[in-house]
OpenMM code with the backbone's topology and positions (N, CA, C; nanometers):
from openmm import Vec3, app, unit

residues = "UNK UNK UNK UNK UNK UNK UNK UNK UNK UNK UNK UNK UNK UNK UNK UNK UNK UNK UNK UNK UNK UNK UNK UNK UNK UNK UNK UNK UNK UNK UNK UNK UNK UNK UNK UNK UNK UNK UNK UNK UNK UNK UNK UNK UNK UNK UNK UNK UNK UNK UNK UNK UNK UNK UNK UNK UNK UNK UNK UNK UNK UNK UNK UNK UNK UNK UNK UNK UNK UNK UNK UNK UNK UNK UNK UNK UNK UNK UNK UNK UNK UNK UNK UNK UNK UNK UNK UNK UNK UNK UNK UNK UNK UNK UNK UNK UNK UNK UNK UNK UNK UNK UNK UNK UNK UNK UNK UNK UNK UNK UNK UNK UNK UNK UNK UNK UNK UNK UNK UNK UNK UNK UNK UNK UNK UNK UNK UNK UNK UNK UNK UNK UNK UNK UNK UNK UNK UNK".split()
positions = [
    Vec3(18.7399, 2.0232, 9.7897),
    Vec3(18.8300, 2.0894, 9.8818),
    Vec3(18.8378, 2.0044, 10.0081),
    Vec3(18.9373, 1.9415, 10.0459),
    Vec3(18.9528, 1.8977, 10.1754),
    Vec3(18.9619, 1.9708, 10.2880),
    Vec3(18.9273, 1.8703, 10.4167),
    Vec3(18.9644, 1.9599, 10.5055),
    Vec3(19.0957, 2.0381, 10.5463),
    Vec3(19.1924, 2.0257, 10.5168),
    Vec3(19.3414, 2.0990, 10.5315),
    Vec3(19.3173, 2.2045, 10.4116),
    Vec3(19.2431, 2.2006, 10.3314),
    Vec3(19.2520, 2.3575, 10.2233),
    Vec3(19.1524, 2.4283, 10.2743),
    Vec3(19.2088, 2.5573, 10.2441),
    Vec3(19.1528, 2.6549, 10.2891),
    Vec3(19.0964, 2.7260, 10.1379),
    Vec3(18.9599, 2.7988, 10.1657),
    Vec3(18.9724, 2.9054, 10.0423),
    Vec3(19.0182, 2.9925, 10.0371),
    Vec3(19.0620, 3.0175, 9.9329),
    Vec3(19.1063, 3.1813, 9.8693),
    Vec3(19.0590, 3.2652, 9.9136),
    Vec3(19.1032, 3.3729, 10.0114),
    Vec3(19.0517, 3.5124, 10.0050),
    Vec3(19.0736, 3.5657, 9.9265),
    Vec3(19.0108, 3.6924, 9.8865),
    Vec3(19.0790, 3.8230, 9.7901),
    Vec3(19.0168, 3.9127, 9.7779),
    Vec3(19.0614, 4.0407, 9.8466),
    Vec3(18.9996, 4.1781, 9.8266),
    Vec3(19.0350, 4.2163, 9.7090),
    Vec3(18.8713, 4.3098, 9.6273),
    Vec3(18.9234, 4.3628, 9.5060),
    Vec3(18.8911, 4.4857, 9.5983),
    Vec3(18.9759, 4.5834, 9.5102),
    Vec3(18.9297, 4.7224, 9.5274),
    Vec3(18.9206, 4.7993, 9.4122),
    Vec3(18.8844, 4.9554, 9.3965),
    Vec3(18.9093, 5.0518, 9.2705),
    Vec3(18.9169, 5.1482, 9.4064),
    Vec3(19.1047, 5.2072, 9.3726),
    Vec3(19.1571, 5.3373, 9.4798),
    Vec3(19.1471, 5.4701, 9.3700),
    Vec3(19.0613, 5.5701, 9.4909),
    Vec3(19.1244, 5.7020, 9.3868),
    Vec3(18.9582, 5.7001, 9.3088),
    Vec3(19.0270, 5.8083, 9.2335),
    Vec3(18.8786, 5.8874, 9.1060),
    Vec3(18.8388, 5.7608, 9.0382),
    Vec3(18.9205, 5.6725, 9.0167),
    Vec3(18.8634, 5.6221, 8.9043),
    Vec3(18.7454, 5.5094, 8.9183),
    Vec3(18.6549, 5.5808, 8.8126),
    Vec3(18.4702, 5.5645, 8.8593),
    Vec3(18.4538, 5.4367, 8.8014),
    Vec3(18.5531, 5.3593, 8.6957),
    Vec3(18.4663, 5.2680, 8.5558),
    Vec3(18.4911, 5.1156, 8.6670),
    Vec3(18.4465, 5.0452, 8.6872),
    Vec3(18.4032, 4.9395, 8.7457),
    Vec3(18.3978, 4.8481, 8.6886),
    Vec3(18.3370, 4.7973, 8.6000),
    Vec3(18.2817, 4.6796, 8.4708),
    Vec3(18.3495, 4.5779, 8.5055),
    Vec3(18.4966, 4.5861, 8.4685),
    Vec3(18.5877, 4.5238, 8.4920),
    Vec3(18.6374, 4.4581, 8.5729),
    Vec3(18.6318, 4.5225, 8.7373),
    Vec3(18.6058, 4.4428, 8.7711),
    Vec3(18.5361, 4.3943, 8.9061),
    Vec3(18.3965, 4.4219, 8.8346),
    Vec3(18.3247, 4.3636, 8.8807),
    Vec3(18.3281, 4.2070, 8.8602),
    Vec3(18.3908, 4.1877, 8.6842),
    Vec3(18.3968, 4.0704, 8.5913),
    Vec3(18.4749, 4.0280, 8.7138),
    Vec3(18.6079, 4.0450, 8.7251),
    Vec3(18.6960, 3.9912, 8.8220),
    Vec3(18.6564, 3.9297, 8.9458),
    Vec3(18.6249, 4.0164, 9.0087),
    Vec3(18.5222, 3.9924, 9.1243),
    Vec3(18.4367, 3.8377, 9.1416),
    Vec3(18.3619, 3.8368, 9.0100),
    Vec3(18.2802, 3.6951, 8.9949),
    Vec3(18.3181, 3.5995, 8.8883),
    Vec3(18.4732, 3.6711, 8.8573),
    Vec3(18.5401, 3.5069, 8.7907),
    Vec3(18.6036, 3.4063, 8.9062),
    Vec3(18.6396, 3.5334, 9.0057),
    Vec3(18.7203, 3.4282, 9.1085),
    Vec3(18.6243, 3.3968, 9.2385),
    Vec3(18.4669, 3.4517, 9.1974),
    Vec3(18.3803, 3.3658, 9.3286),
    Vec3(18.3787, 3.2549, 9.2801),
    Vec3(18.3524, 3.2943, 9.1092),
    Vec3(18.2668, 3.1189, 9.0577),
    Vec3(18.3798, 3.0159, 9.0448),
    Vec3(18.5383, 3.0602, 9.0640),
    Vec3(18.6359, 2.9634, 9.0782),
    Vec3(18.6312, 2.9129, 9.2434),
    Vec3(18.5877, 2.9659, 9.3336),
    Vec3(18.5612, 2.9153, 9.4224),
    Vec3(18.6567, 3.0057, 9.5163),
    Vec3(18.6319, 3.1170, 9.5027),
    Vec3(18.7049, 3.1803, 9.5751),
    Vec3(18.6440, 3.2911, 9.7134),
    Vec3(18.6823, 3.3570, 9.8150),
    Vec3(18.5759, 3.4169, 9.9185),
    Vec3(18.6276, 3.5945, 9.8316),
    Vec3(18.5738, 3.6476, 9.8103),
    Vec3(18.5860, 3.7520, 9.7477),
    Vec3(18.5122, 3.9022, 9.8064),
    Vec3(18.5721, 3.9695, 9.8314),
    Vec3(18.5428, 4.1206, 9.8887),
    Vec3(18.5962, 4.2515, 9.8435),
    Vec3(18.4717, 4.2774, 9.7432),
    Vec3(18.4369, 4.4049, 9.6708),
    Vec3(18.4434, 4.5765, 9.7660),
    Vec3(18.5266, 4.6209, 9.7764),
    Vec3(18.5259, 4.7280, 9.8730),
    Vec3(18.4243, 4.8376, 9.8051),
    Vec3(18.3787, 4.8084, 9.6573),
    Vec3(18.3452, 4.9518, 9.6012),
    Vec3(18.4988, 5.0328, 9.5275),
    Vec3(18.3966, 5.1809, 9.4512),
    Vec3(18.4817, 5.2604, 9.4231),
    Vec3(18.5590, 5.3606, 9.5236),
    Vec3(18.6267, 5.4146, 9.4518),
    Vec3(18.6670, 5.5580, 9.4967),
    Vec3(18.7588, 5.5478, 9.6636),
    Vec3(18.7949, 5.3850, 9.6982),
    Vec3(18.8963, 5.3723, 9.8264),
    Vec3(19.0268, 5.4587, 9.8477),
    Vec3(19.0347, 5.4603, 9.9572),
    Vec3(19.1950, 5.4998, 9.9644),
    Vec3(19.2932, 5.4028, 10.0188),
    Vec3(19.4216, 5.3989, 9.9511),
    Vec3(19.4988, 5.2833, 10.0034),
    Vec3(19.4768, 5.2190, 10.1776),
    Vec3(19.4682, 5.3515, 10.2462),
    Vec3(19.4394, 5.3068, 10.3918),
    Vec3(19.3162, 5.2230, 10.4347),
    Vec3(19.2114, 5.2804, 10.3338),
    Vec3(19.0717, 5.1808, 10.3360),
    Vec3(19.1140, 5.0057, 10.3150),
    Vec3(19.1619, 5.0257, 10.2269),
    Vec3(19.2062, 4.9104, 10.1688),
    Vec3(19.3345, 4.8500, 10.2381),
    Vec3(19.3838, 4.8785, 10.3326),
    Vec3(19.4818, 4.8014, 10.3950),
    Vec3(19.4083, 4.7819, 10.5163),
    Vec3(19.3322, 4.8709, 10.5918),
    Vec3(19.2896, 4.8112, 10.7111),
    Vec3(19.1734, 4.7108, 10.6357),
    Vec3(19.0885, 4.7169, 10.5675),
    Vec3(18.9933, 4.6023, 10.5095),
    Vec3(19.0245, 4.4764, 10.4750),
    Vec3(19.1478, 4.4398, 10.4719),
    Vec3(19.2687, 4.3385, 10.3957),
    Vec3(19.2776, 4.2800, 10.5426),
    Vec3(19.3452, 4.3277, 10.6062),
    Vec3(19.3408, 4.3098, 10.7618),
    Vec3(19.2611, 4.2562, 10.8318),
    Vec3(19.1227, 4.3235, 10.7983),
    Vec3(19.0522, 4.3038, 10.9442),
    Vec3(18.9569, 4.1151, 10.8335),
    Vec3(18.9561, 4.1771, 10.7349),
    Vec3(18.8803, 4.0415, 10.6661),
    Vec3(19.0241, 3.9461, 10.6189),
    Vec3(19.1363, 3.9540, 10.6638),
    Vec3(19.2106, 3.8488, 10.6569),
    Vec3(19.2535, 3.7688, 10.5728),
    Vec3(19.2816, 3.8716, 10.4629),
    Vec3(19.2805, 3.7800, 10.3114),
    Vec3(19.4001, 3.7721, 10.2361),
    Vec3(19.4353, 3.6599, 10.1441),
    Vec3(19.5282, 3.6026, 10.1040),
    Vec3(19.5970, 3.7025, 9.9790),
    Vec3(19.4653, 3.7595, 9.9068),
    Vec3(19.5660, 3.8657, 9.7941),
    Vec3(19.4541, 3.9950, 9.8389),
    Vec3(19.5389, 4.1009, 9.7557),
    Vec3(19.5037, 4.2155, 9.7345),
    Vec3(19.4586, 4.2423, 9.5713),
    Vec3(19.3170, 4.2913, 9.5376),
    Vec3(19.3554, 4.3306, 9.3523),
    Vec3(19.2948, 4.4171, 9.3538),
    Vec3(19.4227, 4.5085, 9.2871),
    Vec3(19.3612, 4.6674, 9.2883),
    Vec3(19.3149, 4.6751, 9.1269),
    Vec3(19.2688, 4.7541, 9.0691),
    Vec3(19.2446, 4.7759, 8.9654),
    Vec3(19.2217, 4.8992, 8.9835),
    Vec3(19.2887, 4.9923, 8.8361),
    Vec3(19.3229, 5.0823, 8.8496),
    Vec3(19.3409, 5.1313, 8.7004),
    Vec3(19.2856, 5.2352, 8.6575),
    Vec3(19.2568, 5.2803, 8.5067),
    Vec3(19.3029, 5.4729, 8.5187),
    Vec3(19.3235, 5.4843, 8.6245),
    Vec3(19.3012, 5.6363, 8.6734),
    Vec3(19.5121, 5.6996, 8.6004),
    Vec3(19.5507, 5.6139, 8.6199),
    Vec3(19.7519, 5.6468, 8.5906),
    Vec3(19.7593, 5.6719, 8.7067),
    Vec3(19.6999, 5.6567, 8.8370),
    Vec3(19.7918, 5.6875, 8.9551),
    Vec3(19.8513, 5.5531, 9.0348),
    Vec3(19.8914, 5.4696, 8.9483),
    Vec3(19.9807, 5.3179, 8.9746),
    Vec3(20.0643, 5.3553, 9.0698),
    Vec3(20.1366, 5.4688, 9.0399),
    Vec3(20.2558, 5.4653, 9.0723),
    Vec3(20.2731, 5.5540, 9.1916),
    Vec3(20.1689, 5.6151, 9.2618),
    Vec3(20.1173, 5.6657, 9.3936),
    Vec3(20.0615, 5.5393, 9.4633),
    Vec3(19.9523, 5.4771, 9.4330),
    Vec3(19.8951, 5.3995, 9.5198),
    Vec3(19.9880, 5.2521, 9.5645),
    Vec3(20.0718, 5.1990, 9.4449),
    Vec3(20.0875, 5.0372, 9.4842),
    Vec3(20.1642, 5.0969, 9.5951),
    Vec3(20.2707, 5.2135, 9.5789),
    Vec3(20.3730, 5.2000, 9.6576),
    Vec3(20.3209, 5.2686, 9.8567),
    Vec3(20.2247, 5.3159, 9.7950),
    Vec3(20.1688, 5.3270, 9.9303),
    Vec3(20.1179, 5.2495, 10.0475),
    Vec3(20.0067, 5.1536, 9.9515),
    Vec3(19.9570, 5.0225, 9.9889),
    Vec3(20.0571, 4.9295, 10.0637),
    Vec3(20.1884, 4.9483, 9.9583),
    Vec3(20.2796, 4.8231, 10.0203),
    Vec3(20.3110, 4.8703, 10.1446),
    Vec3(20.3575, 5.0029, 10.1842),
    Vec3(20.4021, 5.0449, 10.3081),
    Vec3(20.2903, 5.0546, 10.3865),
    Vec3(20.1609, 5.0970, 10.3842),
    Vec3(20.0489, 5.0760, 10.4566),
    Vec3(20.0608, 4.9318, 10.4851),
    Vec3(20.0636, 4.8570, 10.4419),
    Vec3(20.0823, 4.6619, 10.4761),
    Vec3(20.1471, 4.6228, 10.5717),
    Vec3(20.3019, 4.6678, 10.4975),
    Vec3(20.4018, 4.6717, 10.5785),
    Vec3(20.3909, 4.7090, 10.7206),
    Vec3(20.3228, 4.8424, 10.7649),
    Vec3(20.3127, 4.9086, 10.8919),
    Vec3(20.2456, 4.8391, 10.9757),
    Vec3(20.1718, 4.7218, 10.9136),
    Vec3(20.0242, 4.6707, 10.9991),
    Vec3(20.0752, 4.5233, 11.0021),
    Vec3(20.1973, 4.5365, 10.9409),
    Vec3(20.2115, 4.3531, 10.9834),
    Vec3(20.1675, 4.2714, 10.8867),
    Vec3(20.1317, 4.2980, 10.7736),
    Vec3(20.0551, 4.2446, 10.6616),
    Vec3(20.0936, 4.2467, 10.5694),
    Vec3(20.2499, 4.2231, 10.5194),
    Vec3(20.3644, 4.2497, 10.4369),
    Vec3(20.3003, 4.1224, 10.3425),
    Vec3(20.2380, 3.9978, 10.4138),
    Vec3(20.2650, 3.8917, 10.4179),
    Vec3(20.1164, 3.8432, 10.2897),
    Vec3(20.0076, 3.9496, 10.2682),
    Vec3(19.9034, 3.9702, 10.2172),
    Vec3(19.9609, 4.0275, 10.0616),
    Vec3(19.9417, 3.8673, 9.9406),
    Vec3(19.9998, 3.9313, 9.8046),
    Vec3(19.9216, 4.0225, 9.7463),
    Vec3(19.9884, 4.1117, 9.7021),
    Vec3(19.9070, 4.2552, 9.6418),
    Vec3(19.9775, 4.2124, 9.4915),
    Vec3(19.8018, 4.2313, 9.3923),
    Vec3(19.7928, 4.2043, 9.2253),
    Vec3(19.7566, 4.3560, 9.1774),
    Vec3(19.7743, 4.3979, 9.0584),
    Vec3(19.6916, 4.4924, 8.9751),
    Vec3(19.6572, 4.4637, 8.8510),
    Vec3(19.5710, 4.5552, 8.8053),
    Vec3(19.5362, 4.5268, 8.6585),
    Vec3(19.4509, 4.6279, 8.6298),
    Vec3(19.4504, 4.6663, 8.5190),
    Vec3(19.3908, 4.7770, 8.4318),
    Vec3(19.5002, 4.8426, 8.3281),
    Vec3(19.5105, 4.9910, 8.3021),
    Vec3(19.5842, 5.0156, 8.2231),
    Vec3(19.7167, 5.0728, 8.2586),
    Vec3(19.8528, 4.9777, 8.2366),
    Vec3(20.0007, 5.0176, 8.3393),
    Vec3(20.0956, 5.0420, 8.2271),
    Vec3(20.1400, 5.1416, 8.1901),
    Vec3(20.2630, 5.1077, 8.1015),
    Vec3(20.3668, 5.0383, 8.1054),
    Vec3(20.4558, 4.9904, 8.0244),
    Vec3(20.5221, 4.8524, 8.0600),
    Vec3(20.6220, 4.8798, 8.1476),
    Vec3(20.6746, 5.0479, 8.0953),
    Vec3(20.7880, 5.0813, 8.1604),
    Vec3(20.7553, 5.0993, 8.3397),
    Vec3(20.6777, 5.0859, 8.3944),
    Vec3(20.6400, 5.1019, 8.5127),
    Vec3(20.6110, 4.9791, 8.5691),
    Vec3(20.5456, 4.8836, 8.4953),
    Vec3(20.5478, 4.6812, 8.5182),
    Vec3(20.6508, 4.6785, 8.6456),
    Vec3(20.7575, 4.6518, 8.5813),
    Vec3(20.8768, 4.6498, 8.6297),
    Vec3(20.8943, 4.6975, 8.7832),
    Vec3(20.9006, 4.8481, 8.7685),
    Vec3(20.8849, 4.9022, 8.8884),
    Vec3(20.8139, 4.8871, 9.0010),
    Vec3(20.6785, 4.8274, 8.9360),
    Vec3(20.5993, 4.7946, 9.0298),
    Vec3(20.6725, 4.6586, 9.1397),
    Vec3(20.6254, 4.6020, 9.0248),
    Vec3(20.6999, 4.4550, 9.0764),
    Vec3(20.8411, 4.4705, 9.1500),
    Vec3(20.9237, 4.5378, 9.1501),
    Vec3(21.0407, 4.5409, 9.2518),
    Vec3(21.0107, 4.6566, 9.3115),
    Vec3(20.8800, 4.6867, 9.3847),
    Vec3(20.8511, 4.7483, 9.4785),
    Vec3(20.7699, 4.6633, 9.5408),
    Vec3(20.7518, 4.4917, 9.5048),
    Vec3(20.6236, 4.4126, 9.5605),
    Vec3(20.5302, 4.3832, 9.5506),
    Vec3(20.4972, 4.4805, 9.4326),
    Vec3(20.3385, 4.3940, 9.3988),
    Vec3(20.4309, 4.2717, 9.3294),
    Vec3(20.3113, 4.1845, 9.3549),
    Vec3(20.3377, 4.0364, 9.2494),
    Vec3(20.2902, 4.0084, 9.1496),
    Vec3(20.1996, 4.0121, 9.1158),
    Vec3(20.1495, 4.0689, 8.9520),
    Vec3(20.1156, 4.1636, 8.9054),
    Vec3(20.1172, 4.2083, 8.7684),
    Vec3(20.0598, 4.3129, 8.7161),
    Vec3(19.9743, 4.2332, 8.5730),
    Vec3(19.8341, 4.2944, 8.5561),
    Vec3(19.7906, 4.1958, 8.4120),
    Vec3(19.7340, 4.3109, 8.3830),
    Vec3(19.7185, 4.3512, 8.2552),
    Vec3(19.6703, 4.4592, 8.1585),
    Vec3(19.5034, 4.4168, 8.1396),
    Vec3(19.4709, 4.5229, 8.1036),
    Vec3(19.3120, 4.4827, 8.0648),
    Vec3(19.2471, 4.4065, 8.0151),
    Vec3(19.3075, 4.3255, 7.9001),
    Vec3(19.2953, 4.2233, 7.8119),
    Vec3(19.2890, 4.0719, 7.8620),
    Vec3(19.3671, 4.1270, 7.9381),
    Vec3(19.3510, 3.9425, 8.0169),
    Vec3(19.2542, 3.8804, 8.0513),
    Vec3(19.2276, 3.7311, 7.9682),
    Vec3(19.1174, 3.6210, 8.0085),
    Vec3(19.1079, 3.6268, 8.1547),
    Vec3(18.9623, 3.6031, 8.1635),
    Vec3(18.9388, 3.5944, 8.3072),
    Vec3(19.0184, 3.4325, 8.3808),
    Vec3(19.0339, 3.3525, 8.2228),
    Vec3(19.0898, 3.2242, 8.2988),
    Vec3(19.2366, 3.2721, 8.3555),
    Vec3(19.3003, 3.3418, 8.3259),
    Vec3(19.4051, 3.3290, 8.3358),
    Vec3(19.4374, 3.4410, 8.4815),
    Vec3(19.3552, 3.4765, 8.4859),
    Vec3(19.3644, 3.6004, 8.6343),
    Vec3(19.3279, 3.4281, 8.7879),
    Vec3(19.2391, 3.3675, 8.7264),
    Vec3(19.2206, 3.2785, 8.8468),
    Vec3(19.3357, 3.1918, 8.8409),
    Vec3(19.4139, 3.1735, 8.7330),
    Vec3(19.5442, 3.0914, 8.7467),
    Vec3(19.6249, 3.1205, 8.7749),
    Vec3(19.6437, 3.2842, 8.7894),
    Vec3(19.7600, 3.3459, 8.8190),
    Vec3(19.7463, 3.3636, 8.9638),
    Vec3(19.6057, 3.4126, 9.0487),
    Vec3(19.5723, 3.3853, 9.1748),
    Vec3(19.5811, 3.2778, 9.2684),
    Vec3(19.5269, 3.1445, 9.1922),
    Vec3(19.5778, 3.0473, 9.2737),
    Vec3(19.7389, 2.9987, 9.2603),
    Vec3(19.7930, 3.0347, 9.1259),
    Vec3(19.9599, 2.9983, 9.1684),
    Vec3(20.0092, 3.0707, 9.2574),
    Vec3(20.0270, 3.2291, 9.2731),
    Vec3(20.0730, 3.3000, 9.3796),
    Vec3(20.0341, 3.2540, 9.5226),
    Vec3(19.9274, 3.2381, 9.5472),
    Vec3(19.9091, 3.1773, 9.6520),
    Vec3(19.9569, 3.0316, 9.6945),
    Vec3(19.9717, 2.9547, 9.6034),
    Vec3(20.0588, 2.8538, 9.6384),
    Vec3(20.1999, 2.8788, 9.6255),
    Vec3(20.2486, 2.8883, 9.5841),
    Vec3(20.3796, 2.9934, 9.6141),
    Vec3(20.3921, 3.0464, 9.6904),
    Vec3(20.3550, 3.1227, 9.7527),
    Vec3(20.3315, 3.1742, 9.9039),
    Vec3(20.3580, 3.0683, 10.0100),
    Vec3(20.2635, 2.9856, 9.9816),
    Vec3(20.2510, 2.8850, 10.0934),
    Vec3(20.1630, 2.9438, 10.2000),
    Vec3(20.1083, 2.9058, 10.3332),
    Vec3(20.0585, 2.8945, 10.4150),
    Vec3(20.0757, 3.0689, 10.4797),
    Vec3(20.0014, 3.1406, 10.5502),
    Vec3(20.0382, 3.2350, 10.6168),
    Vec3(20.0250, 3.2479, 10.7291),
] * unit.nanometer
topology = app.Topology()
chain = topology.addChain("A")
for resn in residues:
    res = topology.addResidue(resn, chain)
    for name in ("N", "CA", "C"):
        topology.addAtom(name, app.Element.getBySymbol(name[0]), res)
């Protein structure tokens, strides 16, 4: 890493009831050991936890994970919680279990990815560092 790169931030979170973790925790320490700065909020957040935490630790993505079906309450909350704080600019990911017909929706409400449960851990750190280069600088 040179000096002009910066590392990766990325808050994970789990918003809401849903207790099962495993997952990603995996997440969590695929993208430390890719070399990434990574911050585990725990279970059971609420979008607001998780937008001022994004904030105050200053980080490049958001990854919610989310197994509970309340996708479609939280992304769209999160994004406007972001939005309100000036932090539009912070890419928000998900993953766990989304039906396809809702993918979509998500994504033209702003999240930038969505990856289902199944997904290689290689491919969550490739999809992290492309968005962020894509992004560009913030």
């Amino acid at each position: 890493m040179d000096s002009q790169e910066q590392r990766i931030r990325v808050l994970i979170a789990k918003v809401g009831l849903d207790g099962h973790d495993r997952g990603v925790k995996i997440v969590a320490r695929t993208l430390r050991d890719a070399g990434m700065d990574v911050i585990y909020t725990g279970l059971h957040r609420t979008p607001e936890e998780v937008a001022d935490a994004a904030v105050q630790e200053d980080v490049d993505v958001i990854g919610i994970s989310i197994l509970s079906g309340a996708h479609m309450t939280v992304f769209p909350r999160l994004m406007k919680l972001l939005e309100e704080r000036g932090a539009d600019d912070i890419l928000v990911v998900g993953g766990g279990v989304i039906p396809d017909e809702d993918v979509t929706r998500l994504k033209d409400s702003g999240v930038r990815e969505l990856m289902l449960q199944d997904t290689p851990p290689d491919a969550i750190v490739a999809m992290v560092k492309r968005i962020v280069a894509e992004r560009g600088p913030r």
